[in-house]
Chimera marker file (.cmm) of the C-alpha trace (Angstrom):
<marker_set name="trace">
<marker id="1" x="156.609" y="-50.626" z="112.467" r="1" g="1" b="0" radius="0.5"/>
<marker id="2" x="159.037" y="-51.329" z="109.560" r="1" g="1" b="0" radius="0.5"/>
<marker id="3" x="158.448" y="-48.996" z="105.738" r="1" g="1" b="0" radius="0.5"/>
<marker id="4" x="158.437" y="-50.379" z="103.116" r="1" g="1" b="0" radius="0.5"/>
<marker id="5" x="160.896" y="-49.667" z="99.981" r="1" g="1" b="0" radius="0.5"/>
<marker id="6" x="158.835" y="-50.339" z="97.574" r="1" g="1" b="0" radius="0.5"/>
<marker id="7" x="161.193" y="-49.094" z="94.499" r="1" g="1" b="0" radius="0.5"/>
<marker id="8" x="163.553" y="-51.737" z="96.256" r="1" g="1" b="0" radius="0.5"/>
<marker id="9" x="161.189" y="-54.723" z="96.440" r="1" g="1" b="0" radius="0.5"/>
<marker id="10" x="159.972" y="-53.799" z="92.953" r="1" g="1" b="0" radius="0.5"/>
<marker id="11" x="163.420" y="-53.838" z="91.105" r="1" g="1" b="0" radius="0.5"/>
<marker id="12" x="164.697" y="-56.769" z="93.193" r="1" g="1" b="0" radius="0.5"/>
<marker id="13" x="162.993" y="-59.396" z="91.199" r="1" g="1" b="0" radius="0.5"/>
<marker id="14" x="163.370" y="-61.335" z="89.218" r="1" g="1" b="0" radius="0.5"/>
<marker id="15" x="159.886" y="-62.447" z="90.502" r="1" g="1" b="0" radius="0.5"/>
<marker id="16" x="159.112" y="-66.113" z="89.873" r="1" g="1" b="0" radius="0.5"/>
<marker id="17" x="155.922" y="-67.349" z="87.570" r="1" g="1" b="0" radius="0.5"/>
<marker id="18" x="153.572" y="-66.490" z="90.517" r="1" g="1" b="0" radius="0.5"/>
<marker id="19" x="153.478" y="-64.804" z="93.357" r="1" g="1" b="0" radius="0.5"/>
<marker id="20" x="152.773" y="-62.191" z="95.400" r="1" g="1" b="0" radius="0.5"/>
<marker id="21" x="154.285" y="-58.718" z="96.920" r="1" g="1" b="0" radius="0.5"/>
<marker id="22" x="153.875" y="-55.805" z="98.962" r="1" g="1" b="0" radius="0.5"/>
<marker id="23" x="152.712" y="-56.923" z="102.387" r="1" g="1" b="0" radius="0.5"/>
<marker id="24" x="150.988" y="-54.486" z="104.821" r="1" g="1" b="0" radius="0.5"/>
<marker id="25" x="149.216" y="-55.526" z="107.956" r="1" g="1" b="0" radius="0.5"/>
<marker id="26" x="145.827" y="-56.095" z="106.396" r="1" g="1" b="0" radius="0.5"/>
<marker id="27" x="147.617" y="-58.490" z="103.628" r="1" g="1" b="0" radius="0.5"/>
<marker id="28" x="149.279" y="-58.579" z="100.507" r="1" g="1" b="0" radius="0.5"/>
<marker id="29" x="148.083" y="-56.012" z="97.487" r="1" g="1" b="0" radius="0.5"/>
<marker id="30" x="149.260" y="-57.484" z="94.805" r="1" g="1" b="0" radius="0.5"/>
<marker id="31" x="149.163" y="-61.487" z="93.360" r="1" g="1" b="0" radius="0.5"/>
<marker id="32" x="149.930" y="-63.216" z="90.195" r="1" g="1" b="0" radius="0.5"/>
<marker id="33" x="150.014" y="-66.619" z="88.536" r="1" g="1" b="0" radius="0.5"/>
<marker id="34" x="148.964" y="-68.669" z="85.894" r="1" g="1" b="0" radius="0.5"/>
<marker id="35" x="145.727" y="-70.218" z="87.129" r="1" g="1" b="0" radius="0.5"/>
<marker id="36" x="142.749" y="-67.744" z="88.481" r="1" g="1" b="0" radius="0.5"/>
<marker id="37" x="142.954" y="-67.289" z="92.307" r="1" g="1" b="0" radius="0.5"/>
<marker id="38" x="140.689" y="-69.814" z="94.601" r="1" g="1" b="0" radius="0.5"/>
<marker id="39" x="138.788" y="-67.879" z="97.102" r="1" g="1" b="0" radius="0.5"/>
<marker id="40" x="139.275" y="-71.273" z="99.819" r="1" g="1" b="0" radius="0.5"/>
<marker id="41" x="143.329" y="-71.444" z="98.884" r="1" g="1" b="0" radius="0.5"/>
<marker id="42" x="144.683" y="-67.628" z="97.901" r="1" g="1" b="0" radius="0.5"/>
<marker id="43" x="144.277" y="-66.265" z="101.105" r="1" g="1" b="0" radius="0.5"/>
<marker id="44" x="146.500" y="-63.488" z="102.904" r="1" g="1" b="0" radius="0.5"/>
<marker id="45" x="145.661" y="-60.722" z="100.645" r="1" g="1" b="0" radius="0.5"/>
<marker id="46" x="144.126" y="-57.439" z="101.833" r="1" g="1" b="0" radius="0.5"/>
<marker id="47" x="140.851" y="-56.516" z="101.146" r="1" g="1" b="0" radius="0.5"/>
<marker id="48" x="141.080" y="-54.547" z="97.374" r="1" g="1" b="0" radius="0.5"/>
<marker id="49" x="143.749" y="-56.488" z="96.696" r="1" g="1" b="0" radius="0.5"/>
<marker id="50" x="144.737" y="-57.164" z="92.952" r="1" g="1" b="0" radius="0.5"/>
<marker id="51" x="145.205" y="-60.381" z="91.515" r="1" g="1" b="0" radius="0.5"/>
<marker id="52" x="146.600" y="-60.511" z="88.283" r="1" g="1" b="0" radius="0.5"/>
<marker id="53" x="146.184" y="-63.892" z="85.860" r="1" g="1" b="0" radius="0.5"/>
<marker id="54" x="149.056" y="-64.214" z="83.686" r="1" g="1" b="0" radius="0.5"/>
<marker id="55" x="148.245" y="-67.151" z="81.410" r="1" g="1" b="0" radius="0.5"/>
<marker id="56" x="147.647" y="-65.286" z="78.440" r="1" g="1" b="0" radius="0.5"/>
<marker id="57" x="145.001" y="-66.828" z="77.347" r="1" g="1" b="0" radius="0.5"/>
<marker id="58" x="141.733" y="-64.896" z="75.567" r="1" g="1" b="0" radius="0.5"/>
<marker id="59" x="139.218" y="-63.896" z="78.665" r="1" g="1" b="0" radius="0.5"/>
<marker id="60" x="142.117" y="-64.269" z="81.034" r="1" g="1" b="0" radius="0.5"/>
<marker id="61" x="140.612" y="-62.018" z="83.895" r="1" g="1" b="0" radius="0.5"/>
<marker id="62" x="141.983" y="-59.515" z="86.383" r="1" g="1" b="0" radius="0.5"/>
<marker id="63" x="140.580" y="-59.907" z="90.322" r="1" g="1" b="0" radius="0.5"/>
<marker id="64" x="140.144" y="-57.924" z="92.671" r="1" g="1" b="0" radius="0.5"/>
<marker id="65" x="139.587" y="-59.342" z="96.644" r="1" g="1" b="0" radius="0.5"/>
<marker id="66" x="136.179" y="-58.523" z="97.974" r="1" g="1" b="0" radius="0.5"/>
<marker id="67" x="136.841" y="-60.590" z="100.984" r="1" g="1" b="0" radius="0.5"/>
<marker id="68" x="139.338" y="-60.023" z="103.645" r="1" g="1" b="0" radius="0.5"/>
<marker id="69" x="142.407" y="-61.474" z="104.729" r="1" g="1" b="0" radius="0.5"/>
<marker id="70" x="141.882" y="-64.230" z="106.212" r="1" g="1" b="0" radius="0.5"/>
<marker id="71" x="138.480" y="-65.007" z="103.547" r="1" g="1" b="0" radius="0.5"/>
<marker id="72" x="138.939" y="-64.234" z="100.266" r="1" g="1" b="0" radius="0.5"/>
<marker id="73" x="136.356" y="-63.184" z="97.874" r="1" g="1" b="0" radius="0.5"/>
<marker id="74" x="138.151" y="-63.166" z="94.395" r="1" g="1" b="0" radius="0.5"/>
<marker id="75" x="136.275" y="-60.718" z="91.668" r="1" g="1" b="0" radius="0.5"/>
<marker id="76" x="137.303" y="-60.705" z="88.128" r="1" g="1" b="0" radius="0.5"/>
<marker id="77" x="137.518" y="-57.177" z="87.386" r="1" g="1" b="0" radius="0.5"/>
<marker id="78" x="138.172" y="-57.207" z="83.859" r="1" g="1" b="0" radius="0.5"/>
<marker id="79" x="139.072" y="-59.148" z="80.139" r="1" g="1" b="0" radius="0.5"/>
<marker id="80" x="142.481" y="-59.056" z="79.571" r="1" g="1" b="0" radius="0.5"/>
<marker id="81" x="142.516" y="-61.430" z="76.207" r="1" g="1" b="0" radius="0.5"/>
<link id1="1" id2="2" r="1" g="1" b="0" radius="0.2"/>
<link id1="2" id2="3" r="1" g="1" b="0" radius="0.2"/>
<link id1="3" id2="4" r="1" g="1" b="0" radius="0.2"/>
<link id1="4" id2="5" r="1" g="1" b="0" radius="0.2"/>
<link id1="5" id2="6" r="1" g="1" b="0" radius="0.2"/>
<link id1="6" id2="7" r="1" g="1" b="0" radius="0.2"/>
<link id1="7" id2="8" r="1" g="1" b="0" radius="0.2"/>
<link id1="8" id2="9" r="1" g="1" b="0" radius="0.2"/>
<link id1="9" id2="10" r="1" g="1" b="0" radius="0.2"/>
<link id1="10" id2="11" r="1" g="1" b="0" radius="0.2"/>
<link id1="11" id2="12" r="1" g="1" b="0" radius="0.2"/>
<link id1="12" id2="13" r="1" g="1" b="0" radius="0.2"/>
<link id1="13" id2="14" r="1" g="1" b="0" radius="0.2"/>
<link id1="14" id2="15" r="1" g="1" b="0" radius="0.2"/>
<link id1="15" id2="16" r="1" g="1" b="0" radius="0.2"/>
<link id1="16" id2="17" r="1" g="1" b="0" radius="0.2"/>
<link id1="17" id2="18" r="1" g="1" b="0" radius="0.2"/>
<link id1="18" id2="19" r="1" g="1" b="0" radius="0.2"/>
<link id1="19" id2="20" r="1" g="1" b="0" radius="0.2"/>
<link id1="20" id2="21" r="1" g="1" b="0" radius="0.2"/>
<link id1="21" id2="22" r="1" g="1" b="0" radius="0.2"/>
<link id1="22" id2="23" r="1" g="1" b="0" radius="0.2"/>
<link id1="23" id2="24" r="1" g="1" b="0" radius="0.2"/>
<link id1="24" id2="25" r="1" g="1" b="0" radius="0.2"/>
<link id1="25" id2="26" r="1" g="1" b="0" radius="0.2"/>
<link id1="26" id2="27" r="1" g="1" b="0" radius="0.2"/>
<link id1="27" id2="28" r="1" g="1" b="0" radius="0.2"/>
<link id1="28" id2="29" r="1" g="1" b="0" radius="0.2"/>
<link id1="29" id2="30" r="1" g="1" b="0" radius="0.2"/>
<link id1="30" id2="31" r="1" g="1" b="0" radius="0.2"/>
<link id1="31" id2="32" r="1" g="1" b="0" radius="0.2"/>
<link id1="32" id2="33" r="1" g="1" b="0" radius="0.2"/>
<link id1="33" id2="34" r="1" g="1" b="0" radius="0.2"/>
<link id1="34" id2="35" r="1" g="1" b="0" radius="0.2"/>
<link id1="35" id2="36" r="1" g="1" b="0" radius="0.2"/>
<link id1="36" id2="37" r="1" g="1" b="0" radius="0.2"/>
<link id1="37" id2="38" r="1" g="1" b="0" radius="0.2"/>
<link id1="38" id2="39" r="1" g="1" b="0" radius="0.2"/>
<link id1="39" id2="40" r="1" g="1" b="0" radius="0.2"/>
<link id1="40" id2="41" r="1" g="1" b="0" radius="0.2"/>
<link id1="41" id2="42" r="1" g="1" b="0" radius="0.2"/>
<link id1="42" id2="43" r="1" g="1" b="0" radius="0.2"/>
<link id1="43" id2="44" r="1" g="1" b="0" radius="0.2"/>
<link id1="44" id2="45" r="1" g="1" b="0" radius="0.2"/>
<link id1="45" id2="46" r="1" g="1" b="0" radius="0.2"/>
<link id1="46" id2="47" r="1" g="1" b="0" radius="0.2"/>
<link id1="47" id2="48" r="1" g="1" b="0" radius="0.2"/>
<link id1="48" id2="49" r="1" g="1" b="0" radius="0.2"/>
<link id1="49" id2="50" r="1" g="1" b="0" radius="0.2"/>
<link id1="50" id2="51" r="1" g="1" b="0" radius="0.2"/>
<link id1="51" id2="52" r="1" g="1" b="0" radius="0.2"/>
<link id1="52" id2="53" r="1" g="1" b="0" radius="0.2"/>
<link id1="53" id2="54" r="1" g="1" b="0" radius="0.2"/>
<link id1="54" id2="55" r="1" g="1" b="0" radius="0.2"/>
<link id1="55" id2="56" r="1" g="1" b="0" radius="0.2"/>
<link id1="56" id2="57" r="1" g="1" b="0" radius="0.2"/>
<link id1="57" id2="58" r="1" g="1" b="0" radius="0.2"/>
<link id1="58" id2="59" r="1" g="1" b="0" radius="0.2"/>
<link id1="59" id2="60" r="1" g="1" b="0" radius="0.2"/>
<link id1="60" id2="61" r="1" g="1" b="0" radius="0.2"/>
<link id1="61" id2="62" r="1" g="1" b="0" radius="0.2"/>
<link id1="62" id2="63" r="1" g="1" b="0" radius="0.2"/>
<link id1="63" id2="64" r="1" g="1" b="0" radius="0.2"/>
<link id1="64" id2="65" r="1" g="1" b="0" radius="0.2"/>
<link id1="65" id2="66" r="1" g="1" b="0" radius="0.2"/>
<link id1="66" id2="67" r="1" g="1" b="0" radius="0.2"/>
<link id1="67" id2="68" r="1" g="1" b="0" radius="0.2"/>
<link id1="68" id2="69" r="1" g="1" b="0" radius="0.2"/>
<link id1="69" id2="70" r="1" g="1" b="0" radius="0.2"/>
<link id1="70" id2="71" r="1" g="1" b="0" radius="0.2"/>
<link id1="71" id2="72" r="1" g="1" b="0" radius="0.2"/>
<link id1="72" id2="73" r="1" g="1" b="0" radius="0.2"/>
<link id1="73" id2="74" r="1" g="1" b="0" radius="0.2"/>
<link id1="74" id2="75" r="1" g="1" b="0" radius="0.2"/>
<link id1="75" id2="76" r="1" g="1" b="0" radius="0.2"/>
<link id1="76" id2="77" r="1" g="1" b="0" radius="0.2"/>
<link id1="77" id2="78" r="1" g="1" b="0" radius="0.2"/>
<link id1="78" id2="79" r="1" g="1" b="0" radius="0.2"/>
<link id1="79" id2="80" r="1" g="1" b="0" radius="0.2"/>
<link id1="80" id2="81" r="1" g="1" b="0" radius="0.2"/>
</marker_set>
């Protein structure tokens, strides 16, 4: 099983407009993008996963997955705007 760097894969960017990083076998942990995260299409991420929405615009929301890998369940979490 390979570790992970995660100083490394966190100062390698630059990240594109979304995204997502940190992969473990249970899924990704962390997500971004512009447009709120579809439970049917954003698969892959872990269970407690965080998605972040980065439009910027007022009652832009945070999510967290409540699902698991392979079925998301996509939670905002919290009012960014």
């Amino acid at each position: 099983m390979s570790g992970h760097n995660i100083e490394r894969e966190l100062s390698d960017g630059p990240f594109g407009s979304s995204g997502k990083i940190i992969e473990t076998p249970n899924g990704f942990l962390i997500g971004w993008g512009s447009a709120a995260p579809s439970n049917s299409t954003d698969i892959g991420f872990a269970s407690g996963a965080i998605f972040i929405h980065t439009d910027g615009a007022a009652d832009a929301q945070n999510y967290i997955n409540e699902g698991t890998k392979t079925s998301s369940t996509w939670t905002a979490v919290g009012s960014v705007g």
